[in-house]
OpenMM code with the backbone's topology and positions (N, CA, C; nanometers):
from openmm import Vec3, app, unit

residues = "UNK UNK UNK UNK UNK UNK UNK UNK UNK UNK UNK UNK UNK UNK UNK UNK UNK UNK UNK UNK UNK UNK UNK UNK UNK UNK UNK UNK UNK UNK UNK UNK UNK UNK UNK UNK UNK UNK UNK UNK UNK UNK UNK UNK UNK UNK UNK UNK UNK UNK UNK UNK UNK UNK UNK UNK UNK UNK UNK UNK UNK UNK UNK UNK UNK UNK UNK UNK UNK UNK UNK UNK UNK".split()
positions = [
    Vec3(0.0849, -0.1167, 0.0000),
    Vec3(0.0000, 0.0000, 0.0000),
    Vec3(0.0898, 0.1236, 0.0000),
    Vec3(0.0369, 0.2186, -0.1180),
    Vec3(0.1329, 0.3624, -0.1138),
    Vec3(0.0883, 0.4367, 0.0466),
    Vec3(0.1825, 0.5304, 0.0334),
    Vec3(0.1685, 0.6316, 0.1228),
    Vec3(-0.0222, 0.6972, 0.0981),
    Vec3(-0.0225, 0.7497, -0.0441),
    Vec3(-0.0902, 0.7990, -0.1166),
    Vec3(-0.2518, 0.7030, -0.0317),
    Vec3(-0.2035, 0.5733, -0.0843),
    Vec3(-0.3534, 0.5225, -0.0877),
    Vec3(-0.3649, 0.4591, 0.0951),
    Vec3(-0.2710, 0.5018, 0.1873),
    Vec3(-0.3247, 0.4583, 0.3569),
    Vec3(-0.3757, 0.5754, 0.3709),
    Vec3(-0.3527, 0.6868, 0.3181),
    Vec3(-0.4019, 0.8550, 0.3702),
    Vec3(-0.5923, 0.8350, 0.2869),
    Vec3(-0.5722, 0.7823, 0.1855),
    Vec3(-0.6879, 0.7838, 0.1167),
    Vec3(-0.7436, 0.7263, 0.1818),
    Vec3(-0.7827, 0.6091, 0.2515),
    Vec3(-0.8146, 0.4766, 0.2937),
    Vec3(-0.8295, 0.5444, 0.4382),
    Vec3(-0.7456, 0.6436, 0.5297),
    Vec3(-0.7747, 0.7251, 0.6625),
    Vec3(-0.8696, 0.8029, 0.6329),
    Vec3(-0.8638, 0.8664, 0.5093),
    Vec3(-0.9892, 0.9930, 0.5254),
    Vec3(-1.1020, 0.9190, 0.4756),
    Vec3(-1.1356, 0.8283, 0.4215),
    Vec3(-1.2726, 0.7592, 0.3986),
    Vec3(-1.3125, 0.6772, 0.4992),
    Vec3(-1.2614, 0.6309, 0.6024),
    Vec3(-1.3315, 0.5478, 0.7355),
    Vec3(-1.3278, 0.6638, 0.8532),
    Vec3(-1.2836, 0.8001, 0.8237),
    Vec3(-1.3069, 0.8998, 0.8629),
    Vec3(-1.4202, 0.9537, 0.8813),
    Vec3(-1.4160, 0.9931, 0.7210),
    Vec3(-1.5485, 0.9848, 0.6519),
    Vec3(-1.6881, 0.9195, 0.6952),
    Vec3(-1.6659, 0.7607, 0.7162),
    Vec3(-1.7686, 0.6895, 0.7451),
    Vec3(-1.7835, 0.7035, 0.8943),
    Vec3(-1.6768, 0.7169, 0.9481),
    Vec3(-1.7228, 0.7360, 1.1076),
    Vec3(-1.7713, 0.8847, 1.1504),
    Vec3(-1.7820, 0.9622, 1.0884),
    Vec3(-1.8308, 1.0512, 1.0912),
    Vec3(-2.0518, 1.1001, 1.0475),
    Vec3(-1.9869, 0.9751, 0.9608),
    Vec3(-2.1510, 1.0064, 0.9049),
    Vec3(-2.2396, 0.9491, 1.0065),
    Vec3(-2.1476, 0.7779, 1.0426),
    Vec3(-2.2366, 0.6993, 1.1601),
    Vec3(-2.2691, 0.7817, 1.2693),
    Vec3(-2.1766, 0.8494, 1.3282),
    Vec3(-2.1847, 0.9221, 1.4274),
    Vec3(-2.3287, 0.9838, 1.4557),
    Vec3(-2.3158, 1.0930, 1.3054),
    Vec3(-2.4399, 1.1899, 1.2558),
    Vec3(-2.5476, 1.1021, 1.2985),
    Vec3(-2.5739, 1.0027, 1.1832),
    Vec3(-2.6920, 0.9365, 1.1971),
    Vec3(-2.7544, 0.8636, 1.2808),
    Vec3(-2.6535, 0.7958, 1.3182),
    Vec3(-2.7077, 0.6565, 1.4480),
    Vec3(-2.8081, 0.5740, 1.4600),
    Vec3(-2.8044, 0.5259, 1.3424),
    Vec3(-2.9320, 0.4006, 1.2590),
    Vec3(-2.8371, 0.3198, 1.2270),
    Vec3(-2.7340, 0.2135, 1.2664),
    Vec3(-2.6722, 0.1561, 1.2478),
    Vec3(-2.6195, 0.1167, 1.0791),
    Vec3(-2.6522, 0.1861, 0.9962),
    Vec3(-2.6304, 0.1333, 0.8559),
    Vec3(-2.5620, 0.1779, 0.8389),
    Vec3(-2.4529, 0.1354, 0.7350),
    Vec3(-2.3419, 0.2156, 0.6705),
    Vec3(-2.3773, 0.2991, 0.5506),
    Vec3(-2.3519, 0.4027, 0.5335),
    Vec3(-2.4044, 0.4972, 0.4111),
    Vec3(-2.3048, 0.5335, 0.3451),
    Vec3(-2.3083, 0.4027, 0.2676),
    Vec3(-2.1947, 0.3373, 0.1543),
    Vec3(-2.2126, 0.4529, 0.0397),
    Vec3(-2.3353, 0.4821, -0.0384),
    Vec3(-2.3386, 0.6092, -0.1069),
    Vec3(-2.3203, 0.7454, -0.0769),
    Vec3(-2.3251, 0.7642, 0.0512),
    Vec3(-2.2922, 0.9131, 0.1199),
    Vec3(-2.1529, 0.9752, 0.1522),
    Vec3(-2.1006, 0.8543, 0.1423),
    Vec3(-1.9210, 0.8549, 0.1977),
    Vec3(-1.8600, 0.9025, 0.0549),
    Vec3(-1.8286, 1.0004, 0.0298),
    Vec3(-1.6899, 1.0227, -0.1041),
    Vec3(-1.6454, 0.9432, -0.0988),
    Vec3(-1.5488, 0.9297, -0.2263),
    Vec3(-1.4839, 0.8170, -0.2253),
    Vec3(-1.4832, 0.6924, -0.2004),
    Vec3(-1.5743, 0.6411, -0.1609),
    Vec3(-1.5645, 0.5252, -0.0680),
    Vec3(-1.5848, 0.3915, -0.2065),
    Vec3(-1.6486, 0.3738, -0.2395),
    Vec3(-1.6004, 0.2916, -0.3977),
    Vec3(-1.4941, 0.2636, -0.4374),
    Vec3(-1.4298, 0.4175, -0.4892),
    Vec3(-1.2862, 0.4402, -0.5433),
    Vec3(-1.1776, 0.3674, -0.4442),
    Vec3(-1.2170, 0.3815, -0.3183),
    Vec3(-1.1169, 0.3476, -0.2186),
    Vec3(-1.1073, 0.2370, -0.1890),
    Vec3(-1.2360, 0.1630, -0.1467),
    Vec3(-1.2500, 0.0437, -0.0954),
    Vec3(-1.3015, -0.0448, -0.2128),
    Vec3(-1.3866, -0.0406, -0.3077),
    Vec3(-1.4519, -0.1099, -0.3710),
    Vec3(-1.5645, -0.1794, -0.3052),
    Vec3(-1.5702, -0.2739, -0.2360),
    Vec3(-1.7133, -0.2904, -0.2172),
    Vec3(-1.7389, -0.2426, -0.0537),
    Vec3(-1.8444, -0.2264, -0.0003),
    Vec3(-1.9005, -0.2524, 0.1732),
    Vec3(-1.8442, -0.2904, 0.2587),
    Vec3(-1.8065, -0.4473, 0.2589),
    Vec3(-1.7319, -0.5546, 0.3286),
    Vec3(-1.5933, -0.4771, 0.3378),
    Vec3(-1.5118, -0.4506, 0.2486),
    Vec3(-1.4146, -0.3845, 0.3009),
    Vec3(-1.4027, -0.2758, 0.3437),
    Vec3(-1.4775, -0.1484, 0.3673),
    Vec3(-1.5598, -0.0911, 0.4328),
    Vec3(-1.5024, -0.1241, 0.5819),
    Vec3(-1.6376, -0.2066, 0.5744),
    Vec3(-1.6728, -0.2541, 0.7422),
    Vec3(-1.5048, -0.3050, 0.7938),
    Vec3(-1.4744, -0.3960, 0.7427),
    Vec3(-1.3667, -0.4954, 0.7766),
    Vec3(-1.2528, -0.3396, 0.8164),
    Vec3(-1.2683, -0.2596, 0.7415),
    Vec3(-1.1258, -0.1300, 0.7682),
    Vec3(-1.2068, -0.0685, 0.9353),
    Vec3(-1.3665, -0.0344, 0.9187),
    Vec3(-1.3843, -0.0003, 1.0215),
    Vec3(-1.3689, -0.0531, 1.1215),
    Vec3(-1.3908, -0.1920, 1.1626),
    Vec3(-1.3746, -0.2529, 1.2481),
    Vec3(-1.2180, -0.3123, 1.3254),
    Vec3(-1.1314, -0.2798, 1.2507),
    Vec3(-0.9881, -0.3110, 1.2435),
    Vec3(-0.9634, -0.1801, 1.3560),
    Vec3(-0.9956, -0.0429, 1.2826),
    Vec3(-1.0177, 0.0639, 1.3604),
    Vec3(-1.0405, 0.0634, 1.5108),
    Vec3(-1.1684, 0.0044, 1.5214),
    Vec3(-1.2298, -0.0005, 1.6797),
    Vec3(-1.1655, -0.1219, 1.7053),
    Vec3(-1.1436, -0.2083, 1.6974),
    Vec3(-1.0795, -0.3139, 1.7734),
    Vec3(-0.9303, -0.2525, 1.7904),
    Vec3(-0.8673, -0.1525, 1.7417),
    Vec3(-0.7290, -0.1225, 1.7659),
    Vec3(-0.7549, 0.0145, 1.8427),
    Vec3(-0.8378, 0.0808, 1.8587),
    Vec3(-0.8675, 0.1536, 1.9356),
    Vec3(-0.8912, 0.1152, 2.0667),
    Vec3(-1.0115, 0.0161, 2.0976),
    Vec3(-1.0342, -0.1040, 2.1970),
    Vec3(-0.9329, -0.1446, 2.2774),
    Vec3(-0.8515, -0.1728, 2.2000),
    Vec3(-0.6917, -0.2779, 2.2532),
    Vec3(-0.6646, -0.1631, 2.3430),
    Vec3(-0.6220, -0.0431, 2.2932),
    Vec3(-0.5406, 0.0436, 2.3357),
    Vec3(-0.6106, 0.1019, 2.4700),
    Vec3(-0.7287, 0.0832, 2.4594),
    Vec3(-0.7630, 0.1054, 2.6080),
    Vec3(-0.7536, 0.0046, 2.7013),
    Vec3(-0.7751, -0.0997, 2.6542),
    Vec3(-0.7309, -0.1647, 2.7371),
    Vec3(-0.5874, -0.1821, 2.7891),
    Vec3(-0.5070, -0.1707, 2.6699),
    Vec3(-0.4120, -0.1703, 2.7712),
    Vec3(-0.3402, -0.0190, 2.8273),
    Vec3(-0.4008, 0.0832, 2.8185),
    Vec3(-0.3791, 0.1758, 2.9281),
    Vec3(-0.4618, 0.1625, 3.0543),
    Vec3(-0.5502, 0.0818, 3.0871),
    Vec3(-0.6193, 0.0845, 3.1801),
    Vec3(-0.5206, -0.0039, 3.2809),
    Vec3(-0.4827, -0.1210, 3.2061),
    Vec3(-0.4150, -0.2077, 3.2628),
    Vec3(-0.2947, -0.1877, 3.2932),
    Vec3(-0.2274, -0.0778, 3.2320),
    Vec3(-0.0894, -0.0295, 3.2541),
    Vec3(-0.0979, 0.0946, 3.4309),
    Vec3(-0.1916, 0.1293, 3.4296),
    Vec3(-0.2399, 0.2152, 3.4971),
    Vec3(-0.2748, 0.1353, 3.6206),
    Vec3(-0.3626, 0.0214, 3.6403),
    Vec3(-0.4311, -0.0478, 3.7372),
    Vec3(-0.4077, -0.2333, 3.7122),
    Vec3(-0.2764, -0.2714, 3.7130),
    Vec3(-0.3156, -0.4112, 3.6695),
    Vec3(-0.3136, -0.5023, 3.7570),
    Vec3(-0.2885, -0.4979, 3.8765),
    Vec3(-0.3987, -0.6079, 3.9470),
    Vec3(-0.5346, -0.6158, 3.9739),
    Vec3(-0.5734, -0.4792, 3.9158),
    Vec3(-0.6941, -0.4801, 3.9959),
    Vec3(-0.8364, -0.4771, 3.8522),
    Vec3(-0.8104, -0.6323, 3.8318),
    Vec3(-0.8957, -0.6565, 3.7454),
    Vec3(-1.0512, -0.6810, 3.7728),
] * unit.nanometer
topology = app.Topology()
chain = topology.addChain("A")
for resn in residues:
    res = topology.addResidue(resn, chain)
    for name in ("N", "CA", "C"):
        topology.addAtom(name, app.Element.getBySymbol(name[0]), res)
């Protein structure tokens, strides 16, 4: 992956997390997102980039929580 196309690929799940935000009807608004075709090609990869996102976001709290408090699970 270029430089070019991880920046492209950041501002379109940007993009999509932004719209979800807006809306909060759980659907993805695969036609509302720029780019998002050009970038991803279909939905599924889409989702699969978003979710990579929150699960690495996720992690990271967890482990500051645990870095912070770790016996006390």
């Amino acid at each position: 992956m270029t430089w070019n196309a991880y920046h492209r690929r950041d501002t379109v799940t940007r993009d999509a997390m932004a719209i979800a935000e807006s809306r909060r009807d759980g659907v993805l608004a695969w036609s509302d997102i720029p780019d998002a075709e050009a970038t991803f090609g279909t939905p599924d990869k889409l989702v699969a980039a978003l979710q990579m996102r929150w699960h690495t976001r996720l992690s990271g709290a967890v482990e500051r929580e645990l870095a912070e408090q770790p016996w006390d699970l």
